[in-house]
C-alpha positions as CSV (number, residue, x, y, z in Angstrom):
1,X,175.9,134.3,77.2
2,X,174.2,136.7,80.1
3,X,171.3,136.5,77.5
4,X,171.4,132.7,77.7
5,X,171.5,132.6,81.3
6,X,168.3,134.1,81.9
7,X,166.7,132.6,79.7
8,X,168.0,128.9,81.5
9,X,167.0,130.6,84.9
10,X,163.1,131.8,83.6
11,X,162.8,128.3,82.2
12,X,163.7,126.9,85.3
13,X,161.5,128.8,87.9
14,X,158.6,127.9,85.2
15,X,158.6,124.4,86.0
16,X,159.4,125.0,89.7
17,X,156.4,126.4,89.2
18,X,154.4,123.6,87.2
19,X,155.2,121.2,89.0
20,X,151.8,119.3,87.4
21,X,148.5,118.3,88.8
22,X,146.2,115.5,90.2
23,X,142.8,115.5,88.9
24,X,140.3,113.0,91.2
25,X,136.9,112.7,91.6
26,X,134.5,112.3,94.9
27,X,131.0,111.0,95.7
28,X,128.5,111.2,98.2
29,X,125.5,110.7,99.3
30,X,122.7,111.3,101.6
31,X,119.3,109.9,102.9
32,X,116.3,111.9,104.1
33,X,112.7,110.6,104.8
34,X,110.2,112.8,103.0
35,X,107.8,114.8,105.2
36,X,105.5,116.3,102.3
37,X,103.3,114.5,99.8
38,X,101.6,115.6,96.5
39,X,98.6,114.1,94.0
40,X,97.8,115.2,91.1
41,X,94.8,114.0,89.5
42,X,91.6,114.8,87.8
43,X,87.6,114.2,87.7
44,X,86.9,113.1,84.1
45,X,83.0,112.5,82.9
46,X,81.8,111.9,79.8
47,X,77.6,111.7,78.8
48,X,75.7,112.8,75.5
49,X,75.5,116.6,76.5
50,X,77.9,118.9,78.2
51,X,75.5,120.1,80.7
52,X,75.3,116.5,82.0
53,X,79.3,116.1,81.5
54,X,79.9,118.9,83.9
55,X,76.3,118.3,86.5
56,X,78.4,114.5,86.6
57,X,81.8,116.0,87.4
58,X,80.3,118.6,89.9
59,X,78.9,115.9,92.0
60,X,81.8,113.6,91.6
61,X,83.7,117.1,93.3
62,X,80.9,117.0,96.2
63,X,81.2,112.9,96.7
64,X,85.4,114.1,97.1
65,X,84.5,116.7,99.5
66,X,82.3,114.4,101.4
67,X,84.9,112.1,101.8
68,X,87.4,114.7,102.7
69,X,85.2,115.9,105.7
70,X,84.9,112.3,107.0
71,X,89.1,110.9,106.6
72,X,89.2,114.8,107.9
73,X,91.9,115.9,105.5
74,X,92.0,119.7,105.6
75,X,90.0,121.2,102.8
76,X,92.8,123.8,102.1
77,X,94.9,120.9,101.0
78,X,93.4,121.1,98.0
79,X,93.8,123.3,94.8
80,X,92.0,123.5,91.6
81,X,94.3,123.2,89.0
82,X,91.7,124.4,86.0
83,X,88.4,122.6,83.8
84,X,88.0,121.5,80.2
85,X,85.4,120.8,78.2
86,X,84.8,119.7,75.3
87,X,83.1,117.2,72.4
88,X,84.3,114.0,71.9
89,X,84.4,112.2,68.3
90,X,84.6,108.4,66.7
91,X,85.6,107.3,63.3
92,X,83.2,106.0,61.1
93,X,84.3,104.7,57.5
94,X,87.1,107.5,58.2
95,X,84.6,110.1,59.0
96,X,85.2,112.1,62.3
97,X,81.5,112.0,64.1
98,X,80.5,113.7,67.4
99,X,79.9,111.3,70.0
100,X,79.2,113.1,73.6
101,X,81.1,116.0,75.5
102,X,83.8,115.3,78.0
103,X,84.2,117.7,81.4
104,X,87.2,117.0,83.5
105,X,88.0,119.0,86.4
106,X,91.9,119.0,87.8
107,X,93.0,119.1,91.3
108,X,96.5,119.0,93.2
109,X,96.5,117.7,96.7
110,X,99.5,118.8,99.4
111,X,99.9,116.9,102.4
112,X,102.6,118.4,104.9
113,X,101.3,116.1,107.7
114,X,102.2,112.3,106.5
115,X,100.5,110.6,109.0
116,X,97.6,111.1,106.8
117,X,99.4,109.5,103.7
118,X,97.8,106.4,103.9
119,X,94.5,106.9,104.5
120,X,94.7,109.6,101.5
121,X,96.2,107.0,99.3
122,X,93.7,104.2,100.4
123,X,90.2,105.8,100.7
124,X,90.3,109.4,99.0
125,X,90.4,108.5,95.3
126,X,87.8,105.8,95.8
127,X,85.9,106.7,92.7
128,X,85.1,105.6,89.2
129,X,85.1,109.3,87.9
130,X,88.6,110.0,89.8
131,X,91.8,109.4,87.7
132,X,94.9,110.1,89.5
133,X,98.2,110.8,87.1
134,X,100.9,110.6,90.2
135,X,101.8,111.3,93.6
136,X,105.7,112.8,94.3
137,X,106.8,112.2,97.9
138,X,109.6,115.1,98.7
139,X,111.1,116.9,102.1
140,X,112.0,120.2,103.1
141,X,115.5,118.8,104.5
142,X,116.5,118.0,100.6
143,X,118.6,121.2,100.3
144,X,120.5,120.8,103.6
145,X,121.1,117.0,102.1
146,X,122.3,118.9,98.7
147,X,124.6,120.6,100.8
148,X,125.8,117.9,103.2
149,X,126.2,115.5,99.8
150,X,128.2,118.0,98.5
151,X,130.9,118.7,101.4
152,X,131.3,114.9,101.8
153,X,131.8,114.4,98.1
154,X,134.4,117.1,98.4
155,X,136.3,115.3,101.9
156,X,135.9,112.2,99.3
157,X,137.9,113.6,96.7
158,X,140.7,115.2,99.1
159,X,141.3,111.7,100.6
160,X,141.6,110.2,97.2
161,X,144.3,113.1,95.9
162,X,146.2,112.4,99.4
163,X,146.5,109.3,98.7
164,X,148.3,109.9,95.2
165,X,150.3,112.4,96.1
166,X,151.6,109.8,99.1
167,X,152.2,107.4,96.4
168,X,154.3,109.5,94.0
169,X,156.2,111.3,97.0
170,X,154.8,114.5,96.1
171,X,153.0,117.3,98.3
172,X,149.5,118.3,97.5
173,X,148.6,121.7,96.6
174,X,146.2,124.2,96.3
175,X,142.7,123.8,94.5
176,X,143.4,125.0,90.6
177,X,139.7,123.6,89.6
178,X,136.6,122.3,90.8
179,X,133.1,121.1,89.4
180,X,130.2,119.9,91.0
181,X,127.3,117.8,90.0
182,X,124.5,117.4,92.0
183,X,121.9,114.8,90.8
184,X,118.3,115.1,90.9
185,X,116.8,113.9,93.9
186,X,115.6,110.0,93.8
187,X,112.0,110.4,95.0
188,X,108.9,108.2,94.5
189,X,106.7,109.1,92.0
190,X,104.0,106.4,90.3
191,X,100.6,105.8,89.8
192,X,98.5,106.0,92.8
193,X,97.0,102.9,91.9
194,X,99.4,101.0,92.9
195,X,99.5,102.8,96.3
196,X,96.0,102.1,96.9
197,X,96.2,98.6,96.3
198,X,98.8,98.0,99.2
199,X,97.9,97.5,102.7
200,X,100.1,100.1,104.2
201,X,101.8,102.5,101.3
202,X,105.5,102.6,101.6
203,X,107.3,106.0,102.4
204,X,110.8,105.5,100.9
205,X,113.5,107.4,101.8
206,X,114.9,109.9,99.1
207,X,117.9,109.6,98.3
208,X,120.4,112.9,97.2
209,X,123.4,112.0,95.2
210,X,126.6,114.6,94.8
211,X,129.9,114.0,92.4
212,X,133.1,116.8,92.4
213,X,135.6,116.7,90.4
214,X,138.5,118.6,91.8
215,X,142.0,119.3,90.2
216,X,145.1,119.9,92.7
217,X,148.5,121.9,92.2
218,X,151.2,119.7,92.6
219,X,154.4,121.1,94.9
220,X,153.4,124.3,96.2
């Protein structure tokens, strides 16, 4: 009988104990306005040697510097990225034949100053040699945005298990679990094209999304 009793009294402190759980979720997010810009993009010529492929990509580089100089972008902005060279071929009755050699030069362009973003995007890639593959638009405020995404998502999530634990007349515990998610930054990326064809090129915010998923003791 003493044996029993125990075992009644363990059983009950266990679910004293346990008394269950409330699982919720939280969002957030946050806006920031980018303050850095990047292009990548390349010089690409083609012509029947590779002599003349590369003498057509070196001036296309000088025609870029030129310009450069006179929208006075900083020349350090700038970075080489690498060359290729190489032949180029056609089919012919399904025969692979030579056809010319191809030089293309690739460059990446930093801006930390966007007050020069749109005359970058509107007059610097004016060239039939230039091809530019994207520009990103980003900010150094992104990680505090992380961060503040993140403690709102949290406050979200406590206001939401409050509210149960009001509804089924129990007290709210401590934190058993918790995950967080933090999305990739929304920023703009696309060809530059596009950018150079509008009057004024948009700067978009960017935007920082943040989901928790937290699960709470129940009557502690």
């Amino acid at each position: 009988m003493r044996y029993l009793l125990i075992l009644l009294l363990a059983c009950a402190v266990a679910r004293a104990s346990d008394g269950g759980q409330i699982n919720v979720s939280g969002s957030a997010r946050e806006v920031v306005q980018p303050n850095r810009a990047t292009w990548r993009f390349t010089i690409y010529s083609t012509a029947p040697s590779v002599e003349a492929a590369a003498a057509n990509a070196r001036a296309a580089q000088d025609r870029l510097m030129g310009r450069m100089a006179q929208l006075q972008v900083p020349a350090d902005t700038l970075v080489s990225e690498g060359m290729r060279q190489g032949a180029l071929w056609r089919y012919d009755q399904g025969h692979r034949l030579p056809d010319g050699f191809f030089t293309e030069l690739s460059y990446k362009l930093k801006l930390t100053d966007l007050k020069e973003y749109p005359v970058v995007s509107e007059k610097l890639f004016l060239d039939s040699l230039i091809e530019v593959q994207n520009v990103e638009l980003t900010s150094t405020k992104k990680a505090s945005a992380e961060r503040d995404a993140i403690r709102s998502a949290l406050v979200d999530a406590r206001e939401k298990a409050e509210t149960i634990a009001q509804e089924i007349h129990a007290k709210l515990g401590s934190v058993k679990d918790v995950s967080c998610q933090s999305d990739e930054p929304v920023v703009v990326r696309g060809m530059m094209m596009a950018a150079a064809r509008a009057s004024q090129p948009a700067l978009e915010p960017i935007v920082v999304n943040a989901r928790v998923s937290v699960t709470y003791r129940i009557g502690e």
